[in-house]
KOLSEVO-846444 format. One record per atom (N, C-alpha, C, O): z, y, x. Coordinates in steps of 0.2 Angstrom, whole numbers, padded with zeros to 4 digits, always signed. Example, Ala and Ser with C-alpha at 12.3 -4.5 7.8 and 13.67 -1.06 7.14 Angstrom:
! KOLSEVO-846444
+0039-0028+0066+0039-0022+0062+0039-0016+0066+0042-0017+0071+0035-0011+0064+0036-0005+0068+0039+0000+0064+0040+0006+0067
! end
This chain:
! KOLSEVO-846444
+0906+0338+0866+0913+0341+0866+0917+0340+0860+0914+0338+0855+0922+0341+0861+0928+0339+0851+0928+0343+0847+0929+0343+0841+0925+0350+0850+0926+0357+0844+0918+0357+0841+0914+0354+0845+0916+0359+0837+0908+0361+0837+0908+0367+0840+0913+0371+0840+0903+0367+0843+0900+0372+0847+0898+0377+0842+0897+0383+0845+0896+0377+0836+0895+0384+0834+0899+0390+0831+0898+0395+0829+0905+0386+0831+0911+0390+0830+0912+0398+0833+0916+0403+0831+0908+0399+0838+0906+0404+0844+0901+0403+0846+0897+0399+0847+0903+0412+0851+0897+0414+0853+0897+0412+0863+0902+0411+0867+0890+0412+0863+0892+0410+0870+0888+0419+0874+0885+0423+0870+0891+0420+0879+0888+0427+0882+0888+0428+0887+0891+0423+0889+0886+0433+0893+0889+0436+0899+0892+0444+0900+0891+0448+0896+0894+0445+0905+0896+0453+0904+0896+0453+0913+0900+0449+0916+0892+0458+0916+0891+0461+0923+0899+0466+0924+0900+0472+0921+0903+0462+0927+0909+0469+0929+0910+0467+0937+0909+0461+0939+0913+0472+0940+0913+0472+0947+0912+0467+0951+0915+0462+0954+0903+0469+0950+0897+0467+0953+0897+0457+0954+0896+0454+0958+0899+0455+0946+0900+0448+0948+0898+0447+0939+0901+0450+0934+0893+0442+0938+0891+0442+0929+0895+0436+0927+0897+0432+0931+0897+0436+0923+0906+0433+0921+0904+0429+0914+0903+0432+0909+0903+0422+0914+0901+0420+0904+0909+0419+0904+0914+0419+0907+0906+0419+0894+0914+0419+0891+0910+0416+0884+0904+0416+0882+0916+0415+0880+0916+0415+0875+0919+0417+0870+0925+0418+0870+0914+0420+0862+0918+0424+0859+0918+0421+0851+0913+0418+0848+0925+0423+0846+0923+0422+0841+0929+0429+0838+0933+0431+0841+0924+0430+0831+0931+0434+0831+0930+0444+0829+0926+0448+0832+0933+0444+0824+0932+0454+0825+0938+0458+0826+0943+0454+0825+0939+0463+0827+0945+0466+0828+0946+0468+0834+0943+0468+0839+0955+0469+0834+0957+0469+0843+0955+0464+0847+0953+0459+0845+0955+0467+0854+0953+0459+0859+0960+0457+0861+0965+0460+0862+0959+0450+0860+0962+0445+0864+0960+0440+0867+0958+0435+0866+0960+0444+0875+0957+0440+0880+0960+0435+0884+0965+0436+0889+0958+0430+0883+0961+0423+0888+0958+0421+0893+0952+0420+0894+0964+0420+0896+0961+0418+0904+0964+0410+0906+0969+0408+0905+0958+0405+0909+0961+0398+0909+0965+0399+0917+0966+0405+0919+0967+0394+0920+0969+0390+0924+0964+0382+0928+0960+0379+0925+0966+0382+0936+0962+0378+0937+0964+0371+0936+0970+0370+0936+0959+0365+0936+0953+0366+0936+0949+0365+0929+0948+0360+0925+0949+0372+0928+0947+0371+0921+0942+0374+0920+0938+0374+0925+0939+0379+0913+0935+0383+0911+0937+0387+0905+0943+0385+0903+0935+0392+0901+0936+0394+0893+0937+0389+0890+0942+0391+0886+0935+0382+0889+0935+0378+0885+0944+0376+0883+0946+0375+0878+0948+0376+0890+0954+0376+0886+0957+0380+0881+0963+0380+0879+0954+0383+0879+0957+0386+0875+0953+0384+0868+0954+0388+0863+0949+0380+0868+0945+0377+0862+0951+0376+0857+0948+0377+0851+0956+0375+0857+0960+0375+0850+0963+0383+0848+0964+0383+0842+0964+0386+0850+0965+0394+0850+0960+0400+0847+0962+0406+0844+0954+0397+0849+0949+0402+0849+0948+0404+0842+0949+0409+0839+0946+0397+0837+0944+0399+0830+0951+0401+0827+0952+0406+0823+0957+0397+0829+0962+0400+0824+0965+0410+0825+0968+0413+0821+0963+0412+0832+0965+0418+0832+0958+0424+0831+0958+0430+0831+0954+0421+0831+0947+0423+0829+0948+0428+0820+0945+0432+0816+0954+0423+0819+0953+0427+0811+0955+0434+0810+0955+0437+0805+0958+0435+0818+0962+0441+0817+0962+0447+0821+0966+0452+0820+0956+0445+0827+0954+0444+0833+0949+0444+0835+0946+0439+0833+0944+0450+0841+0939+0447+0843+0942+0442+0849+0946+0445+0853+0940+0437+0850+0944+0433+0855+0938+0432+0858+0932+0431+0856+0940+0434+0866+0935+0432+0872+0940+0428+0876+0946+0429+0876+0937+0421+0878+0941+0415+0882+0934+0416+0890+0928+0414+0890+0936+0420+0894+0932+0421+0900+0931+0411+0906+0933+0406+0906+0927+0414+0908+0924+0408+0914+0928+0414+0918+0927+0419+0916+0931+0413+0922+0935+0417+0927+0930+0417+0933+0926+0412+0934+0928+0421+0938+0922+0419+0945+0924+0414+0946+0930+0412+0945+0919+0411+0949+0919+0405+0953+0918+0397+0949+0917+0391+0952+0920+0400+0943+0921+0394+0938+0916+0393+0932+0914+0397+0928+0914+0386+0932+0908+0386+0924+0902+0388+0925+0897+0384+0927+0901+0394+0923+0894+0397+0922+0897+0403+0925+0892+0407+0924+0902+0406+0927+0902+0415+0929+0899+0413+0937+0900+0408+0941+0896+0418+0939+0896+0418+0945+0900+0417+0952+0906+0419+0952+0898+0414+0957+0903+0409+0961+0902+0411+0967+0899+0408+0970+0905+0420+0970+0902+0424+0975+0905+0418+0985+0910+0417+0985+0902+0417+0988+0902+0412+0994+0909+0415+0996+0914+0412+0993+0910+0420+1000+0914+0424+1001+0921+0421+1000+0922+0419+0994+0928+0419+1004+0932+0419+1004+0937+0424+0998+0940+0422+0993+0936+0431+1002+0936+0436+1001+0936+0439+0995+0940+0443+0994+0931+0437+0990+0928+0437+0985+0935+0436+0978+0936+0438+0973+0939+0431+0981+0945+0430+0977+0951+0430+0978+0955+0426+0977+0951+0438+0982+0958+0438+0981+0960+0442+0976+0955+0444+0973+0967+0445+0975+0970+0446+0968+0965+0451+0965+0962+0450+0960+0967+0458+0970+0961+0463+0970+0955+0462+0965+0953+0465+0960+0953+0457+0968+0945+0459+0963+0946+0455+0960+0944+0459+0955+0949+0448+0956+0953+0445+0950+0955+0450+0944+0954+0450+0938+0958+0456+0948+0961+0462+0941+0955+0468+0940+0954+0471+0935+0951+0469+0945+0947+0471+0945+0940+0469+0942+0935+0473+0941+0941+0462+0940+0936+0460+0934+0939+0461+0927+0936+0465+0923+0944+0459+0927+0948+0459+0920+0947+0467+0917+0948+0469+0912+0946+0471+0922+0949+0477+0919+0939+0481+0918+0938+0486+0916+0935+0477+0920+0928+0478+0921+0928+0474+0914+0926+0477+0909+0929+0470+0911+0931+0465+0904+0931+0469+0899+0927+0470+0895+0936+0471+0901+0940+0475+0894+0936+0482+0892+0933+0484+0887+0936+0486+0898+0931+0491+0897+0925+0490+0893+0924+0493+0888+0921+0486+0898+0913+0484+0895+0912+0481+0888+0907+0481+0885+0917+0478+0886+0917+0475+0880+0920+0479+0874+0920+0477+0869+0922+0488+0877+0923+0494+0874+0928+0493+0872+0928+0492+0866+0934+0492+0874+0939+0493+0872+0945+0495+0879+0944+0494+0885+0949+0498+0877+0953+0501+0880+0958+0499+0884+0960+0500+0890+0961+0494+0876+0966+0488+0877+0968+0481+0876+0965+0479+0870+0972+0477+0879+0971+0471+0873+0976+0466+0872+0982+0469+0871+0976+0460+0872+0981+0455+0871+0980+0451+0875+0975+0448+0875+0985+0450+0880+0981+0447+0887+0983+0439+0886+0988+0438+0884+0980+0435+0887+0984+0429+0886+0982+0425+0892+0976+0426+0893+0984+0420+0897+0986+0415+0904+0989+0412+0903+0994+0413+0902+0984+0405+0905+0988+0400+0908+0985+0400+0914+0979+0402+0916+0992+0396+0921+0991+0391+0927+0988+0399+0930+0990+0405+0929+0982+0397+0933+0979+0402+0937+0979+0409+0932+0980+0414+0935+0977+0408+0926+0973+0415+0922+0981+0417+0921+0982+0423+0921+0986+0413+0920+0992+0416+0919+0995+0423+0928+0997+0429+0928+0994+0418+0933+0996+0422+0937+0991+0431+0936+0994+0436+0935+0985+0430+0936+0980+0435+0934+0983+0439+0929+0982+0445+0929+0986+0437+0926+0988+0441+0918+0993+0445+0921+0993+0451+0920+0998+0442+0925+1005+0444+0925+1004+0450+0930+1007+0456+0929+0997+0447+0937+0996+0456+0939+0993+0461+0937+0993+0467+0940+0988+0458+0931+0985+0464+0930+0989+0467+0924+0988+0472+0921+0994+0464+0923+1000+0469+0917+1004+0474+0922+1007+0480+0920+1005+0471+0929+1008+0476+0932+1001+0481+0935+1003+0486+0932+0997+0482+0937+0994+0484+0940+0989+0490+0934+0987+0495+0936+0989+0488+0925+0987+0491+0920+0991+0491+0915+0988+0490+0910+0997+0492+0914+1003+0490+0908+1000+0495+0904+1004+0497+0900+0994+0499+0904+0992+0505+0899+0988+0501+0896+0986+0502+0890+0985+0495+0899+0979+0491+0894+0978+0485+0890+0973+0483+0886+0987+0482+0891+0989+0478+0890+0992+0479+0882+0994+0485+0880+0993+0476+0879+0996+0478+0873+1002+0473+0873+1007+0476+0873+1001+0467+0874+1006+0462+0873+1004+0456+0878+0997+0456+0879+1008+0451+0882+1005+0449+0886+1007+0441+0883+1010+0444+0878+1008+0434+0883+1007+0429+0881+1004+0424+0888+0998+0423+0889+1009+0422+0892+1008+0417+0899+1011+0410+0897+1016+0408+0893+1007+0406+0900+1008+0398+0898+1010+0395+0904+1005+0394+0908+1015+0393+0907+1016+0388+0910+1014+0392+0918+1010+0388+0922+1015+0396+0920+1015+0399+0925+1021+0406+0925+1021+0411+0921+1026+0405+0931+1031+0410+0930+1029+0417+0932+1024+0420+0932+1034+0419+0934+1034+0427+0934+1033+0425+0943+1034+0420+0946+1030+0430+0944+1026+0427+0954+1033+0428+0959+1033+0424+0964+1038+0433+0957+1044+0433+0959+1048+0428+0960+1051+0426+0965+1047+0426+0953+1052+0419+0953+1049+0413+0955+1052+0408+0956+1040+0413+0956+1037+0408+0959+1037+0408+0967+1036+0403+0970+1039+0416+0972+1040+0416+0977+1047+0412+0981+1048+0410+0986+1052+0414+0973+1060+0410+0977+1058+0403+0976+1060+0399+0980+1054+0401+0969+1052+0394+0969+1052+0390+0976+1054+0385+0979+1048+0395+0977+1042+0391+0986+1048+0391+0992+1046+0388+0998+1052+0392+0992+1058+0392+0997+1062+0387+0995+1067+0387+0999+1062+0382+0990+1066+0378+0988+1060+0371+0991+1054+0371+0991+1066+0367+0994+1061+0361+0993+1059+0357+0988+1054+0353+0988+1062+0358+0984+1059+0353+0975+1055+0355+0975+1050+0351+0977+1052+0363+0974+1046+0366+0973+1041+0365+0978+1035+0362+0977+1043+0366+0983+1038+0366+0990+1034+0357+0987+1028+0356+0987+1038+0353+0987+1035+0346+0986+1030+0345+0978+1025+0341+0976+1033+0350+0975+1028+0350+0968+1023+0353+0971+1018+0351+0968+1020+0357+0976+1016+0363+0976+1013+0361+0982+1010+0365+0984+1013+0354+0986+1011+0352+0991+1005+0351+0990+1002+0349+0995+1002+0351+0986+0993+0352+0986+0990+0357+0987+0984+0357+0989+0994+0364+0987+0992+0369+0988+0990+0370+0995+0985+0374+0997+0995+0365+1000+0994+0365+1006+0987+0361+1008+0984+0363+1013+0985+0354+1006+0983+0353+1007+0974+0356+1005+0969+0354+1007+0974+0361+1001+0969+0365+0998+0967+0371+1004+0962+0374+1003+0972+0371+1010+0970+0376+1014+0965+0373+1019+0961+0377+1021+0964+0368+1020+0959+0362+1024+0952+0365+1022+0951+0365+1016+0946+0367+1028+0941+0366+1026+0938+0360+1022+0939+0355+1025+0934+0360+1018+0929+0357+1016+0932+0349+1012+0929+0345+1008+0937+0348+1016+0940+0340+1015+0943+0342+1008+0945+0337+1005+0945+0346+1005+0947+0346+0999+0942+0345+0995+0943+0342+0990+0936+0348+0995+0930+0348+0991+0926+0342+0992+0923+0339+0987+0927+0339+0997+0925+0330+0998+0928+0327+0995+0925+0323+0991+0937+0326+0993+0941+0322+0990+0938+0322+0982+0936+0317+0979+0939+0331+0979+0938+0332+0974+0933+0329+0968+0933+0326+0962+0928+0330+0973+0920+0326+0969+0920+0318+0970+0915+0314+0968+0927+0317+0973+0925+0310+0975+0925+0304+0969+0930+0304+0966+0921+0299+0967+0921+0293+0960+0920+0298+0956+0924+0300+0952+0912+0302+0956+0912+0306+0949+0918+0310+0949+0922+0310+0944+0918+0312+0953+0926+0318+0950+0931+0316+0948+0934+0319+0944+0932+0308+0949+0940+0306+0948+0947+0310+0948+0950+0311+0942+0948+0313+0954+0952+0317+0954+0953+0324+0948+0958+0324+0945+0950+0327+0946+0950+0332+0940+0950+0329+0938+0956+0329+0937+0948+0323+0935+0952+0320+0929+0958+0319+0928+0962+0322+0924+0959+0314+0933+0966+0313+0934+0971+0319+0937+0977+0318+0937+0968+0325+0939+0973+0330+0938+0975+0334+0932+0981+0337+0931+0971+0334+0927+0972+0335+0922+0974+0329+0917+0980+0329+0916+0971+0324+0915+0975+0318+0911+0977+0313+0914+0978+0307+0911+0979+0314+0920+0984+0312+0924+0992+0313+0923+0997+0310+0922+0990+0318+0922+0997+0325+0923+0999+0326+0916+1005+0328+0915+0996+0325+0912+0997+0326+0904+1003+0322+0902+1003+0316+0903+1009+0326+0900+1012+0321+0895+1011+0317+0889+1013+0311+0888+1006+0323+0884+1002+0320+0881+0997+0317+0881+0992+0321+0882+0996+0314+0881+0988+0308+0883+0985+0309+0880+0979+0311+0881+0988+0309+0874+0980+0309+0868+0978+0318+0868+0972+0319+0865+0980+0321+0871+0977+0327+0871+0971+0327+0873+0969+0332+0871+0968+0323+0878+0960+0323+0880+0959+0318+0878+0962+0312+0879+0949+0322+0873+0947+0314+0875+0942+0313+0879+0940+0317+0883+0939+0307+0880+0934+0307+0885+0929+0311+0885+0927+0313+0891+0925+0315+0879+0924+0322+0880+0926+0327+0885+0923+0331+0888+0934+0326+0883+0934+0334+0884+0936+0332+0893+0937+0337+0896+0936+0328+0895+0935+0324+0902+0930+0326+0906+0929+0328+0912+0927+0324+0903+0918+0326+0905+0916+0331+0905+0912+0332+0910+0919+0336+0900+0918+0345+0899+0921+0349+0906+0919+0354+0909+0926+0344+0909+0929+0345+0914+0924+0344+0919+0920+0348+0921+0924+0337+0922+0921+0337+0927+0916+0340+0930+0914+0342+0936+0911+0341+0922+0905+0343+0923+0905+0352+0926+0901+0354+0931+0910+0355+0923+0909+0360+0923+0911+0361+0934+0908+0365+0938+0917+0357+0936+0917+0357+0941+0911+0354+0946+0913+0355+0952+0907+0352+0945+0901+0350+0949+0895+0351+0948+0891+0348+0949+0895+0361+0945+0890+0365+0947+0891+0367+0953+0896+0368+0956+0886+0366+0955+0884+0370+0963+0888+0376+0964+0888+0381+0960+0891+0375+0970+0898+0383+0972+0902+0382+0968+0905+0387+0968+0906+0378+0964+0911+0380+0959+0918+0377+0964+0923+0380+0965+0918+0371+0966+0921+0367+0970+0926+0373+0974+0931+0376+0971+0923+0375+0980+0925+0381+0984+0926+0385+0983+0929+0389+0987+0923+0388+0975+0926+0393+0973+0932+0393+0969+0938+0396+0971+0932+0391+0967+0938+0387+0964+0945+0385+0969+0950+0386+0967+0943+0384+0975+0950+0382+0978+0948+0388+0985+0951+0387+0991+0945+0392+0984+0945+0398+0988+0952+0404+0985+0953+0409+0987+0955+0401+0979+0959+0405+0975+0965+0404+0979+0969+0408+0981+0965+0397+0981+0973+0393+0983+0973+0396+0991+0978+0397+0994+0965+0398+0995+0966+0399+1003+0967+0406+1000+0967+0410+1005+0968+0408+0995+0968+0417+0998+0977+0417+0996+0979+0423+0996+0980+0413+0995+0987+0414+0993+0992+0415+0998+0997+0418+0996+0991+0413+1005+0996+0415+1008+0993+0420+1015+0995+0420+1020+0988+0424+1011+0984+0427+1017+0988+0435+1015+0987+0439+1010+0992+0436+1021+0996+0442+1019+0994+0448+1017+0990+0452+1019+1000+0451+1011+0997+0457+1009+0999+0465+1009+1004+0468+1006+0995+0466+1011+1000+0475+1013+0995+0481+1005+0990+0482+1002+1002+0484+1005+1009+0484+1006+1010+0477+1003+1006+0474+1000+1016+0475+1003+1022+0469+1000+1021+0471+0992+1020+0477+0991+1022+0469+0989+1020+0469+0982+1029+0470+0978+1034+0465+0977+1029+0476+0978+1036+0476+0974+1035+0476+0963+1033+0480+0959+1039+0471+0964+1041+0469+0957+1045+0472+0953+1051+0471+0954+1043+0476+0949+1048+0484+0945+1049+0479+0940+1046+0473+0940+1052+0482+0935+1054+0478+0927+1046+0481+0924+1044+0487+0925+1044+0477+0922+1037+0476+0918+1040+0478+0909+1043+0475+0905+1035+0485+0909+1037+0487+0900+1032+0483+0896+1032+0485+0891+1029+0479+0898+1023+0475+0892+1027+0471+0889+1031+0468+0892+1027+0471+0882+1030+0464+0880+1027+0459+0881+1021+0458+0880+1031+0455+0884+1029+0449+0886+1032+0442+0883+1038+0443+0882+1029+0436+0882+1028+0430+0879+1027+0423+0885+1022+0421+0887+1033+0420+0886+1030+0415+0890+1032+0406+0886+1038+0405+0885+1029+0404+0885+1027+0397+0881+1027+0392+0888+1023+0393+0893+1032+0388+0887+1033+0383+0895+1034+0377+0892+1039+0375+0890+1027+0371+0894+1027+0365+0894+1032+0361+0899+1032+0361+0905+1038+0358+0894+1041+0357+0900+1043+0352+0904+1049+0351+0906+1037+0348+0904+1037+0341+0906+1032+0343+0912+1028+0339+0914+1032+0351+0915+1026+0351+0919+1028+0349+0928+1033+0351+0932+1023+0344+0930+1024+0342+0937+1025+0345+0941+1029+0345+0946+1019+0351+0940+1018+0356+0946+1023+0361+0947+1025+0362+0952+1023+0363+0941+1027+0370+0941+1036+0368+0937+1035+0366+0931+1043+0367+0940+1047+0365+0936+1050+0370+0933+1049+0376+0934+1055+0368+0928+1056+0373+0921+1060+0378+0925+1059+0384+0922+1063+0379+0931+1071+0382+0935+1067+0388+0936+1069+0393+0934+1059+0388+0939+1054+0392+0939+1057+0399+0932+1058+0404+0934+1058+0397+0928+1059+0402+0921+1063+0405+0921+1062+0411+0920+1069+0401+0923+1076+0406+0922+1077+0412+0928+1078+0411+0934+1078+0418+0923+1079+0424+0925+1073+0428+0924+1072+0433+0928+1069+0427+0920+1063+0432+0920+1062+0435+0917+1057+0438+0917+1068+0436+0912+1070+0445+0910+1073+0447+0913+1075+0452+0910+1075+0447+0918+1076+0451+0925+1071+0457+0926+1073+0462+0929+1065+0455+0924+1059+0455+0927+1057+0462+0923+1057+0467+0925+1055+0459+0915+1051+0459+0910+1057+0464+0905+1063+0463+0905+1056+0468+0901+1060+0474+0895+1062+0470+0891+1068+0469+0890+1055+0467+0887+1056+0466+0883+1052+0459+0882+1046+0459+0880+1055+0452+0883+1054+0446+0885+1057+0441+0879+1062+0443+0876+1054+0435+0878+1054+0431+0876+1051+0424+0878+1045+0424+0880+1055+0419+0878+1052+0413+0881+1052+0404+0876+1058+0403+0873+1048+0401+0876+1048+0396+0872+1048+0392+0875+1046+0393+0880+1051+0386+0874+1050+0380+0879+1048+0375+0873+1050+0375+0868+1043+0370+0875+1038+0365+0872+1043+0357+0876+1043+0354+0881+1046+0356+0871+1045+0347+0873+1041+0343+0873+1037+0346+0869+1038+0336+0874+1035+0332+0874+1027+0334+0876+1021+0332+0874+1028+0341+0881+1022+0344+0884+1022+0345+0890+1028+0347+0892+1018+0344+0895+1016+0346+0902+1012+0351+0903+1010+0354+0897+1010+0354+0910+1005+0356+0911+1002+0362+0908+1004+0368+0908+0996+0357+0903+0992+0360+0900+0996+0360+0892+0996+0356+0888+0999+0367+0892+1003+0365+0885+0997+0368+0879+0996+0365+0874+0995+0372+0882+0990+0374+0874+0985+0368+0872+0980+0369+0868+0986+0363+0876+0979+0358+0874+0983+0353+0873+0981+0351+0868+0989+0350+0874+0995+0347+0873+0996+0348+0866+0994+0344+0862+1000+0353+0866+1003+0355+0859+1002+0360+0856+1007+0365+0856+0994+0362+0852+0991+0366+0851+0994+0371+0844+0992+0377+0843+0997+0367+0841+1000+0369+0835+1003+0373+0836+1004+0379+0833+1007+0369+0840+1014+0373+0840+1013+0382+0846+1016+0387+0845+1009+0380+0851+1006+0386+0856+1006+0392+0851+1008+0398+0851+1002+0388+0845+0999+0394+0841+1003+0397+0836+1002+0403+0834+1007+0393+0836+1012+0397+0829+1017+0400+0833+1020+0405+0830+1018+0399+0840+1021+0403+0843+1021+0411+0847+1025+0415+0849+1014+0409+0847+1009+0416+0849+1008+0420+0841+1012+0424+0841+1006+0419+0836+1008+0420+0831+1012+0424+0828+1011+0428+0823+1018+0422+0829+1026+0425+0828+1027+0429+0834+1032+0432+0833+1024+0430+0840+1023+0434+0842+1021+0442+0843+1023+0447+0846+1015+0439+0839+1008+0445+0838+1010+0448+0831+1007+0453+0829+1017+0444+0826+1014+0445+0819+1014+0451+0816+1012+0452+0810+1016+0456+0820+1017+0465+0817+1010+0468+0817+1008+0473+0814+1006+0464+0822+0999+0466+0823+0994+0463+0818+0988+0465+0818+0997+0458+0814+0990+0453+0811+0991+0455+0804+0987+0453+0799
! end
């Protein structure tokens, strides 16, 4: 890998009934991060030691991903038990409250378990993932619908998990340093950290059992109130998937909101443009550091 590995701790933690690795460095408040797929903790390798100084920083394996447990079950990942780990996290790790930070997948996480616990959240910090309101009117636009057209093909039994592995995990590659504005942001390391972590046994379909529970209806309807957490959203804006239009109006949403836009970044902005993520989370957090 490009980071040294001993910079951190490696560990696990048992919460609703699923044992969860993570990594940690760091004393203090928690600040817990949550990746995006297809990914692991390891995104956040440029983050960890710098907030570490101020911070116990835990960067979680989300289920289904890495080394956390990868329950077969469909059922297993829908939102429910997603906030229902994070909030088995935060507890077990003795703490009350914390600094939530998400990208991509870990960002939509962040953003319900802020509405779902805004008593445990202290400040919230989402990357490249909007507010779910504004990703729902997204989905009714055709630009969107055509950005987000893999999601559809992720509903397909088993044939997404055949394409995925396919050429050593081509794909993951080039979903990630495919997509990258920055190139140089991965090296052939951190490529491999990828694929590898993707072709443990069960992680595949775990991993894209997140995408088959998305449009499996939800009662009640999930109504969207103005969210009192401060919130931080950091927007790579060169992203394929998700486009910038996604953004606007989501202090509509949010009290007390603020939003960053990154030039000459995609996607993956905190691996992109790590400096800049960080001085921005930073000025953020800085009444607390």
């Amino acid at each position: 890998m490009s980071v040294i590995e001993t910079s951190w701790t490696h560990a696990y933690i048992t919460t609703n009934g699923v044992k969860l690795h993570y990594v940690t460095q760091g004393d203090g408040p928690l600040m817990l991060m949550l990746h995006g797929f297809p990914e692991f903790w390891y995104s956040w390798r440029h983050q960890i030691p710098e907030f570490a100084k101020n911070f116990k920083v835990v960067a979680l394996d989300l289920r289904g991903y890495n080394d956390s447990d990868k329950p077969k079950e469909q059922s297993a990942y829908v939102m429910d038990e997603l906030i229902k780990d994070i909030e088995g996290v935060i507890q077990g790790l003795g703490y009350e409250t914390c600094i939530l930070v998400g990208h991509d997948w870990g960002g939509l996480i962040a953003w319900n378990f802020a509405y779902a616990h805004p008593d445990m959240v202290e400040k919230l910090i989402i990357l490249n993932l909007p507010h779910p309101a504004k990703f729902a009117e997204g989905l009714r636009t055709t630009q969107q619908l055509l950005r987000s057209s893999y999601m559809f093909l992720f509903q397909i039994p088993l044939l997404p998990e055949l394409l995925l592995q396919a050429f050593d995990y081509a794909p993951i590659a080039n979903a990630i340093q495919g997509t990258a504005f920055n190139k140089n942001a991965f090296t052939p390391a951190d490529i491999e950290a990828y694929k590898d972590a993707a072709g443990k046994r069960g992680a595949l379909t775990a991993m894209l059992n997140y995408y088959r529970n998305i449009f499996q209806p939800q009662t009640p309807k999930k109504n969207w109130s103005v969210l009192e957490v401060p919130t931080l959203l950091i927007w790579g804006e060169n992203d394929t998937a998700l486009g910038k239009e996604l953004t606007y109006g989501t202090a509509t949403y949010v009290r007390d909101f603020q939003i960053k836009y990154i030039a000459n970044s995609g996607h993956w902005v905190q691996q992109e443009q790590p400096e800049l993520v960080t001085q921005y989370m930073r000025e953020f957090l800085f009444y607390l550091i």
